[in-house]
N, C-alpha and C positions, 0 to 999 in steps of 0.2 A: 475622441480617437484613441487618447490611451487607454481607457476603460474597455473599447471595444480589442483592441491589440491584445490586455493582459488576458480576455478571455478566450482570445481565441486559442493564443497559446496555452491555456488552461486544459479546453477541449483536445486539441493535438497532441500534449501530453499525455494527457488519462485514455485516449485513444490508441495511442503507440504503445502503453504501458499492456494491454492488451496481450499485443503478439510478443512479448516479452519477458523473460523469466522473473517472478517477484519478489522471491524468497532465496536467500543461497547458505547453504551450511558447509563449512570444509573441518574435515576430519585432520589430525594430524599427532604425530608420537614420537618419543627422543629415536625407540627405535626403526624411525624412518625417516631420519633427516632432511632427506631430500624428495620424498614422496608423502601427497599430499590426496586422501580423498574430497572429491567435489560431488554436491548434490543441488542441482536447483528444483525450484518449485514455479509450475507456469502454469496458464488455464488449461493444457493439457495434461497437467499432473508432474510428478516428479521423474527428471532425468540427469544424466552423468555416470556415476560410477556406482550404477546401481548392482551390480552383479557383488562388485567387494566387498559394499557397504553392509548388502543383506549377508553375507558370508560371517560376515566380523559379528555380525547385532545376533546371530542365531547362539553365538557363546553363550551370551549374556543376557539372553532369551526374551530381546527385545521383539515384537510381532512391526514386521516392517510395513507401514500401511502400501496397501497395493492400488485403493483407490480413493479419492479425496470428493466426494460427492457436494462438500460446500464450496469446488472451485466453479461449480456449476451456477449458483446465486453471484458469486463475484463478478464471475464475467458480465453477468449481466447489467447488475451494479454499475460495473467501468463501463458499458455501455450506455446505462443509460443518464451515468453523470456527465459522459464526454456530449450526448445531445443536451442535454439541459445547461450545458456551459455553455456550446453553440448556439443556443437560444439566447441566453445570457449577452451574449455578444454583439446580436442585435437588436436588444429593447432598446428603449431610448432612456434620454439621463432624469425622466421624471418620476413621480413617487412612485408609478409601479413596477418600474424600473429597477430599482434601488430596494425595493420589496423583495423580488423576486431576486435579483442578484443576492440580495444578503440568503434568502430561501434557499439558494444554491450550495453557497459555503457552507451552511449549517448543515445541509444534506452531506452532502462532501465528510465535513469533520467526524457526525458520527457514521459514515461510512466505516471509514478509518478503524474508526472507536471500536464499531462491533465488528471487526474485518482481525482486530486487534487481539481481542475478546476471542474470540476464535481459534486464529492462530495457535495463541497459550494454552488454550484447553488441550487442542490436538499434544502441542509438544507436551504436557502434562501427562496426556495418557499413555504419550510413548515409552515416558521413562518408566512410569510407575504400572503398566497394565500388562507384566513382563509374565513369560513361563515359568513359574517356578522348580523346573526342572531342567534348566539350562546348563549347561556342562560349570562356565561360571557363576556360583551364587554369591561369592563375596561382596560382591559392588551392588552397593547398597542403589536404592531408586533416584534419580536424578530427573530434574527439569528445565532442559537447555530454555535461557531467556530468548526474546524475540530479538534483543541486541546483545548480543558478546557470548561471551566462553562459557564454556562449563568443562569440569574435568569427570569422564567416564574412563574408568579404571586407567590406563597407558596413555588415553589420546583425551583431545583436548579439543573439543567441539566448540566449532565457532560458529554466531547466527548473524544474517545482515543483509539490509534490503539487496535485495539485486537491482537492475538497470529498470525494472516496472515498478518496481515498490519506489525507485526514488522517483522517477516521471510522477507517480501517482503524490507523493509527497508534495513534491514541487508543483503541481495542478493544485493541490490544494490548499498552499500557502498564496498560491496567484489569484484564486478564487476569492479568500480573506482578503489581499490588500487590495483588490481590485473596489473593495467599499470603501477605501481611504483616499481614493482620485476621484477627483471630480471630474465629472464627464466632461466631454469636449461641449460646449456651446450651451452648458447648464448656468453659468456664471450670465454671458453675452443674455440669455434669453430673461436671468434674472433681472439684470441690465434695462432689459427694454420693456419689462413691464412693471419696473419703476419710473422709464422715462415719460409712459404712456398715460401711468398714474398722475405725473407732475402736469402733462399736459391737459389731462380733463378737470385737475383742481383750478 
């Protein structure tokens, strides 16, 4: 029963993560104290304050991506981990069971991995793939991480999963511990076909 529980929650997470923004960057500079740009990233592509953001990035002659053609493999990805976790859920606690569940995580992780992989390249080509004829050329080429800061010229770019990138996280560390429980009536059924053994010696 726990084993079926953590998967299911497994599946409802990686499924919610879906309709939910997965990526978030927020923009920020001394001279704006109290103003702060936001940009998320969701399977419909990026939204927020995108009117400012591409305003500000045309100094510095960054090319703002307009479309993200690898959200289109994710989505499906989270779609189709969130059913193979729901499957997951209800094998039973025998070896193919525990085959397949472990088959899951592994999928899962290197989802992540190359989902990850990805990511960075993109943020890679945004700093470095700039106009060379940008009103500012002094800021040198930069590579916002997948987690924390980096400083572009005044502001101070910050990267961090949004509310789907943690769902999806959090699916996938339930996925992994979900081979560390032992199924409900895996033990009981070991149980009984050692009782059955002592009975036929």
């Amino acid at each position: 029963m726990r084993v079926r529980v953590l998967y299911l929650i497994a599946a409802a997470a990686t499924a919610a993560a879906i309709a939910l923004p997965l990526w978030g960057f927020t923009m920020s500079a001394p001279q704006y104290p109290d103003e702060s740009l936001h940009l998320q990233v969701g399977r419909t592509g990026i939204s927020g304050d995108l009117h400012e953001v591409e305003a500000l990035q045309k100094y510095i002659g960054v090319r703002f991506p307009t479309e993200l053609p690898e959200l289109r493999p994710a989505t499906f990805g989270m779609a189709a981990l969130a059913g193979l976790l729901l499957l997951a859920a209800l094998t039973g606690p025998g070896r193919f069971g525990r085959a397949y569940r472990a088959l899951c995580a592994v999928l899962f992780v290197l989802f992540l991995g190359a989902s990850a992989v990805v990511v960075q390249t993109r943020l890679y080509t945004v700093g470095h793939d700039r106009d060379p004829n940008a009103p500012l050329r002094a800021i040198a080429d930069f590579t916002p991480p997948l987690v924390g800061p980096v400083k572009v010229g005044n502001f101070t770019v910050w990267s961090f999963p949004h509310a789907g990138g943690v769902l999806l996280l959090a699916g996938s560390i339930l996925s992994v511990a979900g081979l560390f429980v032992k199924p409900a009536g895996g033990t009981e059924a070991a149980a009984a076909r050692r009782l059955s053994r002592k009975d036929a010696a």
